[in-house]
C-alpha positions as a Markdown table, in Angstrom:
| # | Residue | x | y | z |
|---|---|---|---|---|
| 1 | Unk | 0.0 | 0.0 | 0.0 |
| 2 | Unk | 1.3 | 3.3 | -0.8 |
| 3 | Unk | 1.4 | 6.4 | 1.9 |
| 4 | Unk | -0.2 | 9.3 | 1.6 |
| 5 | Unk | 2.0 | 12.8 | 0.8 |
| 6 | Unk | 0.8 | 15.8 | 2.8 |
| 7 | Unk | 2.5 | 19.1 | 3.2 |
| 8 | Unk | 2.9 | 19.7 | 6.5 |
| 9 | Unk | 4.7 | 23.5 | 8.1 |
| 10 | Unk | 8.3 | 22.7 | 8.8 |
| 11 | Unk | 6.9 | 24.9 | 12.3 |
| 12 | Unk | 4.7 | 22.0 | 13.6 |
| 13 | Unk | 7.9 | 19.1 | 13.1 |
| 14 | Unk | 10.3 | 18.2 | 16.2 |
| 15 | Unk | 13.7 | 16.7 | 15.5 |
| 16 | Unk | 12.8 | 13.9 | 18.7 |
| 17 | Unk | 16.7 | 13.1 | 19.7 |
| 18 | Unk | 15.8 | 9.9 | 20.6 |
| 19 | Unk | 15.0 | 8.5 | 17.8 |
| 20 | Unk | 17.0 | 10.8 | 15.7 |
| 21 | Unk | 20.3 | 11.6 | 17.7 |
| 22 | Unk | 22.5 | 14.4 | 15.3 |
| 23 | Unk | 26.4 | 15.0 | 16.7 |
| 24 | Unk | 26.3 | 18.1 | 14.8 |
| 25 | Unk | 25.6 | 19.8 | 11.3 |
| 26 | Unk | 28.4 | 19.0 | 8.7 |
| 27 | Unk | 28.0 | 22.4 | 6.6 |
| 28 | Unk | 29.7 | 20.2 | 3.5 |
| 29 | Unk | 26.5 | 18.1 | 3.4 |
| 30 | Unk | 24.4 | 20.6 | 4.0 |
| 31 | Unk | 25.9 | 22.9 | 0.9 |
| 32 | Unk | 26.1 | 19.4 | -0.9 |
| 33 | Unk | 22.3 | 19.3 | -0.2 |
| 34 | Unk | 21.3 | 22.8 | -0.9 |
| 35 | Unk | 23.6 | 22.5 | -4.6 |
| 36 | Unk | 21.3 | 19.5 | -5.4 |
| 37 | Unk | 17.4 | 21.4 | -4.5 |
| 38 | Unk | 18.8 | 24.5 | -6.3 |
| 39 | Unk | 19.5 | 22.0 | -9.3 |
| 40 | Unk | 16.2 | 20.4 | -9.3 |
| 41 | Unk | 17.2 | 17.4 | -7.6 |
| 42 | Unk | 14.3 | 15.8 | -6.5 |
| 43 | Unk | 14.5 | 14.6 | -2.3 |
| 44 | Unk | 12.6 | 12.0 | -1.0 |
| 45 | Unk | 9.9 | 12.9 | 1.5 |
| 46 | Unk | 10.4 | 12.7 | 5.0 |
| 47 | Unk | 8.5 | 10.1 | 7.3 |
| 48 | Unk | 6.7 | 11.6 | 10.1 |
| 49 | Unk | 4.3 | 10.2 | 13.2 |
| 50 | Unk | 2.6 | 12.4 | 15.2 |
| 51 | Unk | 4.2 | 13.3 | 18.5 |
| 52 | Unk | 3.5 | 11.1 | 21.5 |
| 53 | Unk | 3.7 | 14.0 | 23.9 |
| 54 | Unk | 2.8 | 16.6 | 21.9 |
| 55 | Unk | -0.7 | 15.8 | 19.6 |
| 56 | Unk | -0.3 | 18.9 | 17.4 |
| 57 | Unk | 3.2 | 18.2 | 16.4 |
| 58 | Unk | 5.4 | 15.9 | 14.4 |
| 59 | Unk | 8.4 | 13.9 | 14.7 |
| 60 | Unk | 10.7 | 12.6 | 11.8 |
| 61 | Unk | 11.4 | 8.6 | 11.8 |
């Protein structure tokens, strides 16, 4: 079965550490990243469950 795509504000999605844990921002990626959307690169969408602890929020998987 295919998911659903939904546009959801970037302002309602929580990075949950625990499930997620970053040990920093690695601005070469990041610029490698931005290069590819300015170029029409197309990205994957993100997955996303709603918040245990917070209803009308988001977290990534």
């Amino acid at each position: 079965m295919a998911k659903a795509v939904h546009t959801i504000p970037i302002t309602q999605i929580i990075l949950d550490e625990e499930i997620y844990p970053r040990s920093g921002i690695y601005p070469k990626r990041v610029s490698m990243f931005a290069e590819n959307i300015r170029d029409g690169f197309k990205i994957d969408p993100i997955e996303v469950q709603i918040h245990p602890e917070y209803g009308d929020k988001y977290r990534i998987l």
